[in-house]
MARMI-998993 format. One record per residue (C-alpha): residue in one letter; x, y, z. Coordinates in steps of 0.25 Angstrom, whole numbers, plus 5000, padded with zeros to 4 digits. Each point is the difference from the previous one (the first is absolute). Layout:
N
aXYZ...
end
This chain:
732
x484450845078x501450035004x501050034988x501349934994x500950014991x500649914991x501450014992x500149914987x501249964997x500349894988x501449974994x500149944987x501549924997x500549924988x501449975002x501250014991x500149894992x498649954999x499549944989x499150104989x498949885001x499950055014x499850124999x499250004989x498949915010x500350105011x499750104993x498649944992x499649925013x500350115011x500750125000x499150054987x498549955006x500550075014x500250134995x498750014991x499349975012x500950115007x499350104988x498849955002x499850045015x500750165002x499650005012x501049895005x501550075005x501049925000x501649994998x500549934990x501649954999x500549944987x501449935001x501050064986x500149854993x498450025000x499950144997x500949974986x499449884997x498750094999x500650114995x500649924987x498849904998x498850065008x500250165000x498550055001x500049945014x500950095004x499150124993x498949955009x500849985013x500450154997x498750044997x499649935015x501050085007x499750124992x498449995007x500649995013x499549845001x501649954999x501050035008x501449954995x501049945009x501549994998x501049895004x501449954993x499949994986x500149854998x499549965012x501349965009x500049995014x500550145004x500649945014x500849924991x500650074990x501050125002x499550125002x500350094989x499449894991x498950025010x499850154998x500449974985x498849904998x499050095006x500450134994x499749914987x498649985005x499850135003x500550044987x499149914992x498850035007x500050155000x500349984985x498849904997x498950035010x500550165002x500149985017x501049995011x499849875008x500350025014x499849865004x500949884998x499649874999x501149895008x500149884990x499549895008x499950115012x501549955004x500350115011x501250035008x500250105010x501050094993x498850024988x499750145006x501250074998x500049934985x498650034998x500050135002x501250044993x499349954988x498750105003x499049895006x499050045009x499349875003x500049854997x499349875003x500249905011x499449895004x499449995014x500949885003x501350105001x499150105009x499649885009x501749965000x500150155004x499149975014x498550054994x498949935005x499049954989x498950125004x501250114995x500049954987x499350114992x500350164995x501550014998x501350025009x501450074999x501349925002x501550064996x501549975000x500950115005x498950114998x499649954987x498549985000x499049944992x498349965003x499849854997x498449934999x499949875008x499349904987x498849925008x500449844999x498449985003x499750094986x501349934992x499349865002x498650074998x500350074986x499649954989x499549865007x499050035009x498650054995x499750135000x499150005011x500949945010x501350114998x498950125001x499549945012x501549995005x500250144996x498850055006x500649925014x501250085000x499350154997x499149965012x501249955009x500850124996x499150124994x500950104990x501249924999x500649944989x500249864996x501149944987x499749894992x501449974989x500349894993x500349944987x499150064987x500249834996x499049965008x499050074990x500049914992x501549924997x499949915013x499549884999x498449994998x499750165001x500050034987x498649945001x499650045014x500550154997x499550034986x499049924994x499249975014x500350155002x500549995013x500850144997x498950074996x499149965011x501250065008x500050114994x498650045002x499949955013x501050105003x499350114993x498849975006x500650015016x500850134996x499050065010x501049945012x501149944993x500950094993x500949974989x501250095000x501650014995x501149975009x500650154998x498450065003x500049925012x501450045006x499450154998x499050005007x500449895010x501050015012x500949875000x499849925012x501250005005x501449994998x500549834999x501149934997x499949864992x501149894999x500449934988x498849944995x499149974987x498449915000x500149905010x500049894988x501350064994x500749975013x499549865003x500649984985x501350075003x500149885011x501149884999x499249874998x500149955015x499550135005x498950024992x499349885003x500450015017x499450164998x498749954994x500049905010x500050125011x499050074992x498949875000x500449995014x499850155006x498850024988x499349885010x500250095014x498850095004x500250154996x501249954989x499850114993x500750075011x501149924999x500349964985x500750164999x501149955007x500349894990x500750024988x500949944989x501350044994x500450134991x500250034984x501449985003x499949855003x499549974987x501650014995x500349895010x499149934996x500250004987x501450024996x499650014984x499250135006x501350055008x500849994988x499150074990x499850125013x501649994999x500350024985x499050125001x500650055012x501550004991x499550034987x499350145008x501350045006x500749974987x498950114994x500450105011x501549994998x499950014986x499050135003x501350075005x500649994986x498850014990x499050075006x498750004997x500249954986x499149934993x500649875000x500050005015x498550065000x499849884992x500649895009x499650065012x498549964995x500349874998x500849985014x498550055004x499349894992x500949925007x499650035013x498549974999x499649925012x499149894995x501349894997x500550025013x499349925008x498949915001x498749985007x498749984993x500250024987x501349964990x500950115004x501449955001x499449864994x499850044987x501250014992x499650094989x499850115012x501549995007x500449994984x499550144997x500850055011x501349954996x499750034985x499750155007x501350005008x500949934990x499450124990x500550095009x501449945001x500349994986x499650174998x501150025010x501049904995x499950084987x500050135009x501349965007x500749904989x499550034987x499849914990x501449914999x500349885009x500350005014x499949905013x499950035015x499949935012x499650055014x500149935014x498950055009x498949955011x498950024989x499049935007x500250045014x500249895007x501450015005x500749934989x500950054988x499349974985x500950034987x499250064987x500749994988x499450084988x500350024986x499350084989x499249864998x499749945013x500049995015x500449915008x499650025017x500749875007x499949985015x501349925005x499449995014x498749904994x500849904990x500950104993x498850004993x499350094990x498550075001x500050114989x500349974986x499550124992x500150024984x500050145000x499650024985x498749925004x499950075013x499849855005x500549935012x500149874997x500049955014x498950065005x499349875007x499350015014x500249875008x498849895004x499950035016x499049975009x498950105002x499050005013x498849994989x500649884995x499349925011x498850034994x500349954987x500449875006x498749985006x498950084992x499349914989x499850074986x499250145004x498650014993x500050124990x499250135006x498350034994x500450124992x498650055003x500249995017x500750095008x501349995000x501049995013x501350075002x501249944994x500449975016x498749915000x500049934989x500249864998x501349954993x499849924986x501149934995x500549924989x500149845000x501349955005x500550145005x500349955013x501249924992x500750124998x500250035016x501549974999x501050085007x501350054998x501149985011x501150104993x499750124990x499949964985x501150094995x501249964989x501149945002x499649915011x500949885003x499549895003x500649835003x498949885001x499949885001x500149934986x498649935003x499350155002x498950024988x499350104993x498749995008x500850005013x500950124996x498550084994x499649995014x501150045010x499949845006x501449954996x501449995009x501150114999x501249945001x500750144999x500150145010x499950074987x498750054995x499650115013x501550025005x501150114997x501050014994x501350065000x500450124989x501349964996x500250104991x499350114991x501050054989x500150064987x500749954987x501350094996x499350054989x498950035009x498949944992x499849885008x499449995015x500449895008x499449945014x500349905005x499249905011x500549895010x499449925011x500749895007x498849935003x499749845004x499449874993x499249955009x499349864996x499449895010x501549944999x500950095002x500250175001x501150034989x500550154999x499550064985x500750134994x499250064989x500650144994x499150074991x500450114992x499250104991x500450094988x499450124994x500650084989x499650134994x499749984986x499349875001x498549925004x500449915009x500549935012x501249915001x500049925013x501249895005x499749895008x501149935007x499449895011x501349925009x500349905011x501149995009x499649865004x500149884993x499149904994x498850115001x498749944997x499450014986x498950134999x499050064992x500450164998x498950114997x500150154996x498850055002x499350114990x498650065005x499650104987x498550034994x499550064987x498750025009x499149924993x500049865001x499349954989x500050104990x500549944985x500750135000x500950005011x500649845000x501249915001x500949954990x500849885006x500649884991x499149905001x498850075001x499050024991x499250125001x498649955005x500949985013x500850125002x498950095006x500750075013x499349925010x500449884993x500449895008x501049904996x501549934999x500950024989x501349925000x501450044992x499650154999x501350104997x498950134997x498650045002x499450144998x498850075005x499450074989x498850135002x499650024986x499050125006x501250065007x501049984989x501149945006x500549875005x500949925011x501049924998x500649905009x501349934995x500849885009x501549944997x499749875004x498549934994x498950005012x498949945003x498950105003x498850025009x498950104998x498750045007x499250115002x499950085012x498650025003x499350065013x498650005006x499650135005x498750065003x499150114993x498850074999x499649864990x500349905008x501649935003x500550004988x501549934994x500950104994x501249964991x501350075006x501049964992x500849864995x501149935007x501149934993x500949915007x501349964990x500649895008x501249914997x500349875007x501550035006x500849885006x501250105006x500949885005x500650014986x500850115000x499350085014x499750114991x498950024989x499950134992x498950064990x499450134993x498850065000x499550134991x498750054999x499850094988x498850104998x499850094989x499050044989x499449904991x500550044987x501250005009x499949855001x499749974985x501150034995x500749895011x500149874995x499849955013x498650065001x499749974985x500249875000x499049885001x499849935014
end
């Protein structure tokens, strides 16, 4: 019987932020019954990558599994594997940050587990073609690919196996092609049929060696393998089948195999990652027209041939996509280079040490993008990183301004995308505001909370909403049959979800302007189906000024568009100047409005200022409105409702310990909803609350005096902050 060898390789991955109850079922329903099934067959080799947030969620609540995985490598079973620290996209983050994150994994796994990995593991195997040069300067001698970046590199399907070389600039590293056929196979085949597939390659090609890698998850956490893996013993079954065929298929390390096999060649792979992370990279349109091609070429004889030649987007899309994404890849990106300058003063201090870590919590991947799990969906993830980089920024606030009060402003293309953004930042808060989309505002951080208030993710349309249109309720799995890949299985949903498929036509930021009609209503507001009568909401403005108060206290900027009325009657021109204030020694933000016509007789209107803010939670008792007129069995975040003659309202986290205050000059009548999306994951599609949006709106009749002024302050500070203000205390 000819011989083959086969390289294990499992990656186990909690991101930051996740919730203790999921790891806790992680660990009790996977990662703890896979590695006494490890202990129990020695004479299965294979190499083993832990991302950091698991490693020290083990470490502080599980730390005799990390006696045991030490105790595997110790007998030569385990083979540890390196990577970034906390699990970021290396291609994506800057370098020394890169080198930083893996030397940290190094460090902790020569500390724990007494070994040197010479291995990386590639979070959601992103690669790029300068990864050589990087890789090696941080000692690597291997990683893991999958075949679709070998195939993108001209391979045929028959060339897949053993390893190869590929380098930038003399830079060199061996990378494994992973075998599709085995990533579907593992763990939902039976046994039977991946020996027989194995024992197909060793006959096809005798001595060479063939990678299976892929997420330690499917042992267990994904959907309906718990069951399948464990208690119908799928694992162990594995297990021993592959003790009992060590006669022709040999288990081996990655590093064992590089010794004593010769790469196949040298190779040179483009931008690339698994074939389903590029389809989801992929704008709406395009991803339905390439799975059109794909259905279409799948239908020719020898398709198999020809599917190589297809392929989706990059990573890099993903922050077109999803701007919420770029703007979160942005912040990391300043708050990085912020570390490095202040490196050239402080050193190596502990401080900086400190908020370099958490600008490396801050770059784990998971909230960055979307495909079929939450990721970028799920607020409390895209939370954790801007509580991580906001931590960040207060230690070098304190390293570079002390304790007393300051304020500061900065006029830079912090998104990159060719336009000019102010920041202004005090001791207290930030605020990020985009003049080019609605002199509008899309960070509000409360930096004692490390808590960006405007952390919101638009509704948009996503290619697998189709599906959701058209699938009837999905019928739960048999726990006891074998389960499909997340990539088969059908989609449940929840009654009424395809309600929720609404889309938004402008980014759901603060300070959005907004004229209607004075017949628009709540409903038709909620769900984008109204008449703008305004250019406001999505169109620049000019920065008419950015200035300091004599005392220097005080910042100033100031916001103008000459924009037009346009309603079925007439196109009249409308001026709205905005202006914003921040001063160092206080919470909040003082905005002035000022809304003008130069023409006559202007017809009367309805004008909104738009606020988009979440607590996260949408119907926790703790996290809750407080609006006059209200009682408080309504004022859960994703209430839905009309308030009329409001002056005040405030959006109070009782878990977090601080609340939001929003204050008018004139009495509004205010709007609120929630803004909830449907997005798919490993359950089913699912609605997730992203935040609330408040509309204050006043009827204007401008004909009176052409001119209509008014004041808006929003004002966030501790709870027992707010108790002692009567404006908080009193009853509503």
């Amino acid at each position: 019987m000819p011989t083959a060898h086969l390289l294990l390789a499992i990656h186990c991955h909690q991101p930051v932020g996740n919730f203790p109850e999921v790891f806790e079922r992680a660990y009790r329903e996977c990662y703890e019954p896979f590695l006494k099934t490890v202990i129990d067959h020695p004479g299965v080799l294979m190499t083993l990558h832990y991302s950091g947030p698991l490693l020290e969620w083990l470490e502080e609540h599980q730390p005799e599994y990390l006696d045991n995985l030490k105790a595997l490598v110790e007998r030569g079973q385990v083979e540890m594997m390196g990577g970034g620290f906390y699990e970021p996209l290396l291609p994506t983050i800057p370098e020394e940050d890169a080198l930083g994150q893996i030397e940290m994994m190094r460090n902790y796994v020569q500390h724990h587990f007494n070994c040197t990995p010479k291995g990386i593991w590639l979070a959601e195997r992103v690669w790029d073609p300068d990864l050589p040069r990087l890789l090696q300067r941080a000692g690597a001698h291997y990683t893991v690919l999958d075949e679709t970046h070998f195939l993108y590199g001209g391979l045929k399907p028959s060339q897949i196996m053993g390893s190869y070389i590929t380098e930038r600039l003399g830079s060199t590293v061996s990378v494994f092609p992973i075998l599709k056929k085995l990533r579907y196979m593992i763990p939902f085949k039976p046994v039977e049929e991946v020996i027989a597939t194995l024992r197909q390659f060793a006959e096809a090609n005798p001595g060479e060696g063939f990678t299976y890698g892929d997420d330690g998850e499917k042992f267990g956490l994904w959907p309906g393998t718990h069951n399948w893996v464990h208690k119908q013993g799928w694992l162990q079954s594995f297990f021993s089948a592959l003790e009992k065929n060590a006669d022709w298929l040999k288990l081996d390390h990655f590093s064992t195999f590089l010794e004593k096999h010769k790469a196949r060649g040298r190779i040179y792979l483009p931008p690339a990652s698994y074939e389903e992370m590029m389809e989801w990279a992929l704008p709406v349109e395009s991803s339905r027209r390439f799975k059109e091609i794909q259905e279409t070429v799948r239908r020719w004889d020898k398709s198999e041939l020809y599917l190589p030649f297809l392929r989706g987007g990059q990573w890099e899309n993903f922050l077109v996509k999803y701007p919420e994404s770029n703007q979160i890849h942005k912040k990391m990106l300043h708050v990085s280079q912020k570390i490095s300058q202040a490196a050239a003063t402080h050193g190596a201090s502990p401080d900086l040490q400190a908020a370099r870590r958490h600008l490396w919590k801050g770059q784990c991947n998971c909230a960055y993008w979307h495909g079929l799990f939450g990721g970028l969906y799920l607020n409390y993830l895209r939370h954790a990183l801007y509580e991580n980089l906001l931590a960040a920024e207060q230690i070098l606030d304190r390293l570079e301004r002390g304790d007393g009060p300051w304020v500061d402003s900065e006029r830079i293309d912090f998104n990159r995308d060719g336009q000019e953004e102010v920041l202004l930042r005090n001791p207290t808060l930030n605020l990020y505001l985009d003049p080019a989309r609605g002199g509008s505002v899309w960070e509000l951080d409360y930096k004692p909370a490390r808590f960006n208030l405007s952390n919101v993710l638009d509704r948009r349309e996503e290619a697998y909403h189709a599906e959701v249109k058209n699938s009837a309720r999905g019928q739960q799995q048999d726990l006891w049959q074998r389960p499909t890949t997340i990539h088969e299985r059908a989609h449940a949903k929840e009654d009424g979800i395809e309600s929720l498929l609404v889309y938004d036509w402008y980014p759901r930021r603060s300070f959005l302007d907004h004229i209607f009609p004075v017949e628009t209503s709540l409903q038709d507001f909620s769900r984008s189906a109204y008449r703008e009568w305004g250019d406001f909401v999505n169109q620049p403005y000019d920065v008419t000024g950015l200035t300091r108060s004599p005392a220097g206290e005080t910042l100033r900027l100031e916001l103008r568009r000459q924009g037009t009325l346009c309603t079925p009657e007439q196109a009249v021109p409308l001026e709205i100047s905005k202006s914003l204030e921040m001063s160092g020694s206080e919470t909040r933000v003082r905005a002035l409005y000022r809304l003008a016509s130069s023409r006559p007789r202007p017809p009367r209107i309805r004008f909104g200022c738009e606020f988009n803010f979440t607590l996260l939670a949408g119907n926790d008792p703790q996290r809750y409105f407080r609006i006059p007129g209200v009682p408080p069995e309504e004022s859960q975040m994703e209430s839905f409702g009309e308030v009329c003659n409001v002056r005040e309202l405030f959006l109070v986290d009782e878990w977090g310990k601080f609340a939001l205050g929003l204050f008018f000059s004139q009495p509004c009548t205010l709007w609120r909803f929630p803004l909830e999306t449907v997005s798919q994951a490993e359950y089913g599609f699912q609605r997730t609350y992203q935040g609330s949006v408040l509309l204050p709106w006043w009827l204007l009749n401008l004909d009176e005096e052409n001119h209509w002024n008014l004041e808006i302050r929003i004002e966030v500070k501790n709870i027992e902050e707010w108790r002692h203000d009567r404006r908080f205390s009193r009853p509503f």
